[in-house]
MARKOL-191203 format. One record per residue (C-alpha): x, y, z. Coordinates in nm, 3 decimals. Example, Ala and Ser with C-alpha at 12.3 -4.5 7.8 and 13.67 -1.06 7.14 Angstrom:
# residues 2
<node><u>1.230</u><v>-0.450</v><w>0.780</w></node>
<node><u>1.367</u><v>-0.106</v><w>0.714</w></node>
This chain:
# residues 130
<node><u>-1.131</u><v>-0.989</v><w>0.379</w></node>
<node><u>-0.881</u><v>-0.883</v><w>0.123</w></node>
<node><u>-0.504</u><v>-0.945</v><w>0.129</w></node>
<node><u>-0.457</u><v>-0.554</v><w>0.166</w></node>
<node><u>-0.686</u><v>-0.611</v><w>0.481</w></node>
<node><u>-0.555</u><v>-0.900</v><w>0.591</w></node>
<node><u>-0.211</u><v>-0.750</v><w>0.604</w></node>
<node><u>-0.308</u><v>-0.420</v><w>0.748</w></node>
<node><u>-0.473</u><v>-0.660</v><w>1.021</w></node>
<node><u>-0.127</u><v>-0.811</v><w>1.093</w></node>
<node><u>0.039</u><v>-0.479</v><w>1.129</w></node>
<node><u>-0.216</u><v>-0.377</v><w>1.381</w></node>
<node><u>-0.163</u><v>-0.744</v><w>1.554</w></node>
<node><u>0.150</u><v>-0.680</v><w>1.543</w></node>
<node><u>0.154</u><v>-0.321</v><w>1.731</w></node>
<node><u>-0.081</u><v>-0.436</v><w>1.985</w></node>
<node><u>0.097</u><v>-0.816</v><w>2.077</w></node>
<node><u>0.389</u><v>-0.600</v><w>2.125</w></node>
<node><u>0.246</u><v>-0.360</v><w>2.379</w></node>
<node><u>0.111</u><v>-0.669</v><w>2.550</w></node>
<node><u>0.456</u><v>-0.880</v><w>2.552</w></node>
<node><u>0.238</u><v>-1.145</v><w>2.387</w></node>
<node><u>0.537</u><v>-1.338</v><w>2.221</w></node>
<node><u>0.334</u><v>-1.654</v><w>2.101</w></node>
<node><u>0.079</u><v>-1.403</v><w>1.908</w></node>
<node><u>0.452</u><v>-1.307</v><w>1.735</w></node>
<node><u>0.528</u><v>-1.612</v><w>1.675</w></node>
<node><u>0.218</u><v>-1.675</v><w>1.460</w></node>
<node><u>0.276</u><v>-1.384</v><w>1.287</w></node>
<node><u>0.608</u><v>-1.424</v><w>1.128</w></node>
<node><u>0.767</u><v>-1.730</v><w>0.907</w></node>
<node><u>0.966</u><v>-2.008</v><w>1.065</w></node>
<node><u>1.245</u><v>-1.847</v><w>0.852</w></node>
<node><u>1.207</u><v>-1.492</v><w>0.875</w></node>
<node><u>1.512</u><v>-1.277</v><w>0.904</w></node>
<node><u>1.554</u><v>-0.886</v><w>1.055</w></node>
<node><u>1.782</u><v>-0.657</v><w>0.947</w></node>
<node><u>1.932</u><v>-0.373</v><w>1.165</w></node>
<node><u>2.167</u><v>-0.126</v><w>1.070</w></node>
<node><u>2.542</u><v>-0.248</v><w>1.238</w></node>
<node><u>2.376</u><v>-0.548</v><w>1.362</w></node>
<node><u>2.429</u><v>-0.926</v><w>1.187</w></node>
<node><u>2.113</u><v>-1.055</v><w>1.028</w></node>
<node><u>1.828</u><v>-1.178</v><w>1.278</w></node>
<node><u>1.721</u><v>-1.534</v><w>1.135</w></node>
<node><u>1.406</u><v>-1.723</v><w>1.278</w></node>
<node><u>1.159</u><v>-1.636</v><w>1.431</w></node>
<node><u>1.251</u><v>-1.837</v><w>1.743</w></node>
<node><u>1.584</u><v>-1.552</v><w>1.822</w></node>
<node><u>1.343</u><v>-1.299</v><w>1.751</w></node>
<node><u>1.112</u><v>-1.418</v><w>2.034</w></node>
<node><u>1.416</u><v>-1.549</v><w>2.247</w></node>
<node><u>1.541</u><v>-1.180</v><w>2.174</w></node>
<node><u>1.233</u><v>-1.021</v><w>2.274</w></node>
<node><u>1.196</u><v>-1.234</v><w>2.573</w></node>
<node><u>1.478</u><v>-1.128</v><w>2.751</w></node>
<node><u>1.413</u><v>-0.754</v><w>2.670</w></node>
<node><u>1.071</u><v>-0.778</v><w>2.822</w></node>
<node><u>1.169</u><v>-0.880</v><w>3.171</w></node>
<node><u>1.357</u><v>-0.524</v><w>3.226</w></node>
<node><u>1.129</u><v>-0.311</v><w>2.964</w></node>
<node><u>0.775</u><v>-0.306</v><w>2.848</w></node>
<node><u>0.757</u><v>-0.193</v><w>2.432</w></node>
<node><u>0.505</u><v>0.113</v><w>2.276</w></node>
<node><u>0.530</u><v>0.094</v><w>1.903</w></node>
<node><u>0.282</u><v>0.310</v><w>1.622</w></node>
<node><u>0.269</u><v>0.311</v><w>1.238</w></node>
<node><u>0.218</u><v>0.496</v><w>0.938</w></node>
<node><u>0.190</u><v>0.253</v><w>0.636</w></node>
<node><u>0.305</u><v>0.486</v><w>0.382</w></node>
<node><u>0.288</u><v>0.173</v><w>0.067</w></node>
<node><u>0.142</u><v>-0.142</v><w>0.052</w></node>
<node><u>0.170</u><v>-0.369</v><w>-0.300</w></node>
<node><u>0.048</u><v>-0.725</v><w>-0.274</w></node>
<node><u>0.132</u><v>-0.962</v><w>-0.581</w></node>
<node><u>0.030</u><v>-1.294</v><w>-0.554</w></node>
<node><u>0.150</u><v>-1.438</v><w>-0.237</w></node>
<node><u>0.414</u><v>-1.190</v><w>-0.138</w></node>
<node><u>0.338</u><v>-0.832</v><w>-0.063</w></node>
<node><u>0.575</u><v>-0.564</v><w>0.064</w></node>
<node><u>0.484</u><v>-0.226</v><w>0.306</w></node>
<node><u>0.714</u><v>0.060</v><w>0.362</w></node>
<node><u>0.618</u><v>0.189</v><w>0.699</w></node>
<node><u>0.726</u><v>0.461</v><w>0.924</w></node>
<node><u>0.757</u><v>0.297</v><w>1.249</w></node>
<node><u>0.814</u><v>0.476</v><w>1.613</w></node>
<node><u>0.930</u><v>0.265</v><w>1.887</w></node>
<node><u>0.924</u><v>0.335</v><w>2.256</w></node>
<node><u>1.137</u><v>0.071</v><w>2.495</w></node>
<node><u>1.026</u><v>0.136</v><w>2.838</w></node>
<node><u>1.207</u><v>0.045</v><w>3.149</w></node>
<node><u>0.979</u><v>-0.175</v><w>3.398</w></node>
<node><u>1.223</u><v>0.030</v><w>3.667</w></node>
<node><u>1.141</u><v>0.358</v><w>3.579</w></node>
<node><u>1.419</u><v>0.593</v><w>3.439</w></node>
<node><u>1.458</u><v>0.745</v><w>3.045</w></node>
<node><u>1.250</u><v>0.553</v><w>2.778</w></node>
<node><u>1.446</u><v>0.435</v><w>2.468</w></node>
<node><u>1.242</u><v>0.619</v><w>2.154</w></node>
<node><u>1.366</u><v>0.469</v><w>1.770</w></node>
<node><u>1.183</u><v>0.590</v><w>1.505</w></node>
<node><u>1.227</u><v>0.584</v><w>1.101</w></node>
<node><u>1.158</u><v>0.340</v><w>0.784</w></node>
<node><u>1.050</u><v>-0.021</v><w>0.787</w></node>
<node><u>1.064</u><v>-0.225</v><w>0.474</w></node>
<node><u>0.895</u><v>-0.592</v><w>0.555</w></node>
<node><u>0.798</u><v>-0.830</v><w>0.296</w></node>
<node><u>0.519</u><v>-1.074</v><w>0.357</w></node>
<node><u>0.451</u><v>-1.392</v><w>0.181</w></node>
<node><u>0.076</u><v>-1.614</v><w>0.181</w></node>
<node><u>0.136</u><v>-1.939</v><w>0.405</w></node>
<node><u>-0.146</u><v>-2.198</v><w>0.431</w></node>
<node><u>-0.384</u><v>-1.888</v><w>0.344</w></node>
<node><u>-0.257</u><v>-1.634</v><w>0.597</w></node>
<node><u>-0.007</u><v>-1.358</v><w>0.546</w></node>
<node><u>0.298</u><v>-1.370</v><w>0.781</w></node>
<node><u>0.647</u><v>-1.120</v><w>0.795</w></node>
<node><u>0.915</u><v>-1.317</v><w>0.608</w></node>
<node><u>1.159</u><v>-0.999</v><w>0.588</w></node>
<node><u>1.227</u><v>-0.709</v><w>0.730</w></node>
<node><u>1.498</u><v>-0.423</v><w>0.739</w></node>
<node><u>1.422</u><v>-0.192</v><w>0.999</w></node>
<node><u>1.557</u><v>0.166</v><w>0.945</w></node>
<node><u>1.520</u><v>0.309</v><w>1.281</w></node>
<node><u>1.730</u><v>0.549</v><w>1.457</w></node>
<node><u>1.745</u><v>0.691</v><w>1.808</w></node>
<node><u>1.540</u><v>1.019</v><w>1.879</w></node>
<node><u>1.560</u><v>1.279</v><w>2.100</w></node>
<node><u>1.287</u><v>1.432</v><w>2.264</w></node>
<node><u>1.351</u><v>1.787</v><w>2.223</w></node>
């Protein structure tokens, strides 16, 4: 498989460990020092208070997310994808669902021969269903 493949295969990893609150399938998928950014929000570093983050969103909500990779460059062992992302945050409790959707900039780098997130500033803004 390809880099191009293999990071495509992340993505869709990604999407579907998400949907399935499958935190320790994160975990493998991002660097021990990746770091988030979020529009008003302070940098996310690690990828232990991105699954202690998730965590405690998951006990009230359940998460949807889809993709459009709209560029993917890989150069030697970093690559970097521009995606358009949508995000749906679901309360377990019923009531309105949460929908963020916009631009994703991540940046991947080879580790032991597998491709895992190292960066990523997320662009997403709050929709309304219209």
């Amino acid at each position: 498989m390809n880099d191009e493949t293999q990071i495509r295969d992340l993505i869709a990893r990604w999407h579907a460990a998400t949907a399935a609150g499958d935190i320790d399938t994160l975990r493998g998928l991002m660097a021990a020092d990746v770091v988030f950014l979020v529009a008003g929000q302070p940098p996310m570093r690690g990828r232990e208070a991105f699954a202690d983050a998730l965590s405690a969103l998951l006990v009230t909500h359940s998460m949807a997310s889809s993709g459009e990779i709209r560029e993917l460059v890989v150069e030697g062992g970093f690559a970097y994808c521009w995606n358009a992302l949508d995000v749906r945050v679901i309360p377990r409790a019923g009531g309105a669902t949460m929908r963020r959707a916009g631009n994703v900039l991540s940046i991947y780098r080879r580790e032991a021969g597998s491709w895992v997130l190292a960066r990523d500033a997320n662009l997403l803004t709050l929709q309304t269903d219209a």
